[in-house]
Every structure is written in structure tokens, then in C-alpha cells.
N, C-alpha and C positions, 0 to 999 in steps of 0.2 A: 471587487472583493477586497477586503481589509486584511492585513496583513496577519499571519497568525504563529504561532510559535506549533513545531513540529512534535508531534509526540512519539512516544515510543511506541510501535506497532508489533514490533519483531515478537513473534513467537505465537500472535493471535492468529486467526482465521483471515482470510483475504475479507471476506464478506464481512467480518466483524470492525475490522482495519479499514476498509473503505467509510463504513457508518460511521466510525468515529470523526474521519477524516473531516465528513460534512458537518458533521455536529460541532467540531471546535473551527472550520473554517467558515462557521456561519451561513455555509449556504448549500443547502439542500439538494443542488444539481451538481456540487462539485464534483470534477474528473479526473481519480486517481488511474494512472498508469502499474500496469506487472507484465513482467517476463517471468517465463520458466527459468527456475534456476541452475535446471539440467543442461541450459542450452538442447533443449530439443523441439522449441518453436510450439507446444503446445500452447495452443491461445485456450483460456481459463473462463470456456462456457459456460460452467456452475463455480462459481467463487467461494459458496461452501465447502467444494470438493479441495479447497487450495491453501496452504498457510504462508504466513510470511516470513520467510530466511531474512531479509534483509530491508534496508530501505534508502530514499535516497531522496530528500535532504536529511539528516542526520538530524536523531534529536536535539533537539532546543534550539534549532536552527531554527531564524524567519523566513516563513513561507510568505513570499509576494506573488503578485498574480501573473508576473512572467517568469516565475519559477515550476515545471512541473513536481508535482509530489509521483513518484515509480517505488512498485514493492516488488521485490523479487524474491515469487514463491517457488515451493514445492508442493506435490499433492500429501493430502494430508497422510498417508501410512508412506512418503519418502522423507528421510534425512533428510536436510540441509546438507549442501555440499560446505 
């Protein structure tokens, strides 16, 4: 994977946030990581049902391929903590 510059995701859909992910990482099987942001260990079986509070690498940060990209959501009718 070739290095790529991080975008802002915060505030999109998981499912939207992931797509993009691959789209500017060049590669169609890439694998973004999420936590619930409630700390309550829901794992995010429908990703449309999930938005992203946060992220991590930080925008404009370079993503290399021993970096993971992690979004930490909430479901979409909760706040962001």
C-alpha cells in the first residue's frame, strides 16, 4: 500500500467513512478499524447503522501501511460522547 494522507471522516456514516477510506488509500480491500464510543463493546454489524465521533490517525496525518486507520463511532440517533 502506498502511503496516503488521512482525511476527515468525523461526522460521516461509518459505512460512508470506510468507502472513502479505500478510495483515497488506493486499495479496495483496505481495513479500517471502530470502537463503540460508549465503551459498551458493541461490535458495528451494519455500519450504516453507526457514525463516526472520532478518528485516529488525525487528519492530514500520513497513513503508511504499518499504521492502522480506527473510527470511533456511535449509533446514528446517539451523540457523540
Amino acid at each position: 500500500m502506498a502511503p496516503f494522507i488521512m482525511p476527515s471522516e468525523v461526522g460521516k456514516g461509518l459505512q460512508a467513512a470506510q468507502d472513502h477510506i479505500q478510495s483515497v488509500s488506493g486499495d479496495p480491500f483496505y481495513i479500517s478499524l471502530s470502537d463503540d464510543a460508549l465503551a459498551l463493546g458493541r461490535p458495528q454489524i451494519n455500519d450504516s447503522n453507526w457514525h463516526v465521533c472520532s478518528q485516529s490517525p488525525a487528519p492530514g496525518s500520513t497513513v503508511t501501511s504499518d499504521l492502522e486507520v480506527t473510527f470511533t463511532v456511535a449509533k446514528l440517533d446517539e451523540a457523540c460522547p
